[in-house]
PDB file with SEQRES, HELIX, SHEET and CRYST1 records, atoms N, CA, C and O in Angstrom:
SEQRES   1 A   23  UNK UNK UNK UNK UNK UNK UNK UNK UNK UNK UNK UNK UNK          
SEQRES   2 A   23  UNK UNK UNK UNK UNK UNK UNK UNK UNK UNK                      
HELIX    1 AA1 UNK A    2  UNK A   22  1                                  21    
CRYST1    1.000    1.000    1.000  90.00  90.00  90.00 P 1           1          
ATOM      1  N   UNK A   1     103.996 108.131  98.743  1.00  0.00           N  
ATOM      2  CA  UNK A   1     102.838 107.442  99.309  1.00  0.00           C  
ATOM      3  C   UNK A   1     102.764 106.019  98.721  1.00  0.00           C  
ATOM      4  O   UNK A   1     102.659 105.011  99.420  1.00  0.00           O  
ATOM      5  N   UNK A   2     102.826 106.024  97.379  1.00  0.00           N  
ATOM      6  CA  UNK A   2     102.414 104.628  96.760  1.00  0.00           C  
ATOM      7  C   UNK A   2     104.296 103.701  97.218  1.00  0.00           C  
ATOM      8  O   UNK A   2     104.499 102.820  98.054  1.00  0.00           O  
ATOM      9  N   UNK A   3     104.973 104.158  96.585  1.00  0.00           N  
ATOM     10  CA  UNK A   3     106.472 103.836  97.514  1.00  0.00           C  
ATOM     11  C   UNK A   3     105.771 102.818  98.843  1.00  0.00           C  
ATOM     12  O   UNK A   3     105.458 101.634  98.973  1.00  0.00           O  
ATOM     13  N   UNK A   4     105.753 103.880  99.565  1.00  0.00           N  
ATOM     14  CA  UNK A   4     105.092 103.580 101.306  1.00  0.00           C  
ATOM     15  C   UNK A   4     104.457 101.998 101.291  1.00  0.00           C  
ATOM     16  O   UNK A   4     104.725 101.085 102.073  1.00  0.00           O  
ATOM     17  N   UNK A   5     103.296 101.986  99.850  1.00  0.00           N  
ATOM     18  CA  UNK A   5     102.360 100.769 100.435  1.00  0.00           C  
ATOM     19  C   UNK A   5     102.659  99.929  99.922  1.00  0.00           C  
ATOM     20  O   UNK A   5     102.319  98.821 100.336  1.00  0.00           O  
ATOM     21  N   UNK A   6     103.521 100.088  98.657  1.00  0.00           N  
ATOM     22  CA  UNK A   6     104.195  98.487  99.085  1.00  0.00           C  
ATOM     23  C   UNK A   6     104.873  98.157  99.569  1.00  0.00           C  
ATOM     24  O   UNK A   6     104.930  96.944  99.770  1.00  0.00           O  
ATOM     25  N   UNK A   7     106.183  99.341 100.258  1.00  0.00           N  
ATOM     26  CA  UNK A   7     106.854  98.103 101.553  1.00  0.00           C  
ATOM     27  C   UNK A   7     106.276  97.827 102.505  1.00  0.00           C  
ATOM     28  O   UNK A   7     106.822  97.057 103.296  1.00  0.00           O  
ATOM     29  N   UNK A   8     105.174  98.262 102.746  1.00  0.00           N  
ATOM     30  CA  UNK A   8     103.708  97.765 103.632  1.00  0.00           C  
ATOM     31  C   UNK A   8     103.439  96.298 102.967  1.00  0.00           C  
ATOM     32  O   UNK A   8     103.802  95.222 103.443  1.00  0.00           O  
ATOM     33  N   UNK A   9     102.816  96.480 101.921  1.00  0.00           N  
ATOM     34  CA  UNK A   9     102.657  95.116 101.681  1.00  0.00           C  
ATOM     35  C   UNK A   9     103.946  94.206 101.348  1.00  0.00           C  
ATOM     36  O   UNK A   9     103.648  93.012 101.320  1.00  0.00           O  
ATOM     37  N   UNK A  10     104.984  94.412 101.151  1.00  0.00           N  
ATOM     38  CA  UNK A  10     105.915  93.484 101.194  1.00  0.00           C  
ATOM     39  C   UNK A  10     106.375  93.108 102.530  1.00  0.00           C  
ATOM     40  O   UNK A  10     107.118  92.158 102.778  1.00  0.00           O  
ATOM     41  N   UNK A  11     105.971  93.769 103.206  1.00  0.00           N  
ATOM     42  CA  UNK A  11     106.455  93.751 104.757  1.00  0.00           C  
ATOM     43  C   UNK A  11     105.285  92.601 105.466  1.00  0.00           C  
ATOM     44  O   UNK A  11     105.704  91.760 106.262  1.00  0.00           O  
ATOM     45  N   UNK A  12     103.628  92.666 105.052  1.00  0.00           N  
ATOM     46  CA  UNK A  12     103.091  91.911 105.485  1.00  0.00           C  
ATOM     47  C   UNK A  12     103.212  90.423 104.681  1.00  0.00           C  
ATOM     48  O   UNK A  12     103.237  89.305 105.195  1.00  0.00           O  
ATOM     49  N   UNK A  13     103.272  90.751 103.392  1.00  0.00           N  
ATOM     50  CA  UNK A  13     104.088  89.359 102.736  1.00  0.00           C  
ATOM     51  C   UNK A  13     105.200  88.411 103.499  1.00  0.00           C  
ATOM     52  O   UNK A  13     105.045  87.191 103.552  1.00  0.00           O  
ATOM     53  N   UNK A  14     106.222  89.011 104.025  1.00  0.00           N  
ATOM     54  CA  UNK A  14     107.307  88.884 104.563  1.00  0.00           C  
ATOM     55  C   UNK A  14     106.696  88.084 105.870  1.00  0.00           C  
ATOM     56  O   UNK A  14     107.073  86.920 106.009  1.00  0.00           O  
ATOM     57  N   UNK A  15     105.714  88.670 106.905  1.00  0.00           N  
ATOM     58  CA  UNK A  15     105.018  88.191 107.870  1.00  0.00           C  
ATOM     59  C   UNK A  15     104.611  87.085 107.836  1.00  0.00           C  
ATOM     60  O   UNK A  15     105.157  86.139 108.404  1.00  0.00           O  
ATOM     61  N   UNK A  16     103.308  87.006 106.983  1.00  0.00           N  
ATOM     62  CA  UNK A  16     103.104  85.789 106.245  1.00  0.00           C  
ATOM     63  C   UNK A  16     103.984  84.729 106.053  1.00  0.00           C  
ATOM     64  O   UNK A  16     103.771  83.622 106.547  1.00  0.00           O  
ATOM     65  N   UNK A  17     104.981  84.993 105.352  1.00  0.00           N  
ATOM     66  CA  UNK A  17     105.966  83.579 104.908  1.00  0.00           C  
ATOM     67  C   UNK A  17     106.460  83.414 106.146  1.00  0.00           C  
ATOM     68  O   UNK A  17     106.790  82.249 106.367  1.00  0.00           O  
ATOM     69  N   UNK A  18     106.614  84.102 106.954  1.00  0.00           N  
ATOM     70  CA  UNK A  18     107.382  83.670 108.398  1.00  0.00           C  
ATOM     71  C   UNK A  18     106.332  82.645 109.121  1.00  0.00           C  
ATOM     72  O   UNK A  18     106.677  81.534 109.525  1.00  0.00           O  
ATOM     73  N   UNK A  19     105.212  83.083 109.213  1.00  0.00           N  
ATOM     74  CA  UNK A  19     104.213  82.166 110.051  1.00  0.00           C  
ATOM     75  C   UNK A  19     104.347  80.994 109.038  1.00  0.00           C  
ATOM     76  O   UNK A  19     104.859  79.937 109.405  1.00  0.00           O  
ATOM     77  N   UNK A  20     103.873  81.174 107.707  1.00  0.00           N  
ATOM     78  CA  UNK A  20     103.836  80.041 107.605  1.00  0.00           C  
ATOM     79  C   UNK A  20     105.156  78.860 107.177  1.00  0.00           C  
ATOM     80  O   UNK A  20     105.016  77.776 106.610  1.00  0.00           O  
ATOM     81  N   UNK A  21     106.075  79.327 107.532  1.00  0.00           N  
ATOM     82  CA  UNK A  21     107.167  78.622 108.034  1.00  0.00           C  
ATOM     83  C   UNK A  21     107.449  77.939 109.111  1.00  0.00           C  
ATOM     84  O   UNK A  21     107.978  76.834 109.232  1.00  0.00           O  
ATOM     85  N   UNK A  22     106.767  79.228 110.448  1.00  0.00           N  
ATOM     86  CA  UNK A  22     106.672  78.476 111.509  1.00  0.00           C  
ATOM     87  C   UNK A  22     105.416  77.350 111.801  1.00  0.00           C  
ATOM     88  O   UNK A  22     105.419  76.519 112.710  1.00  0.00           O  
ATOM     89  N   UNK A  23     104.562  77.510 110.989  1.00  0.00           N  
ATOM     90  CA  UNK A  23     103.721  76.481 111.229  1.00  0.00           C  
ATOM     91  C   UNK A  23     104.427  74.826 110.212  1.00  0.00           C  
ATOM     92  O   UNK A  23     103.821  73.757 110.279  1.00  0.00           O  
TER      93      UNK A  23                                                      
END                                                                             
């Protein structure tokens, strides 16, 4: 479970740096 939420949150991290790349 705990495993699980952080490649959740590394995954929305990951999101993040993408937008704000594209911006």
């Amino acid at each position: 479970m705990k495993k699980g939420r952080i490649f959740t949150n590394c995954l929305f991290i990951v999101c993040t740096l993408m937008a704000a790349i594209s911006f």
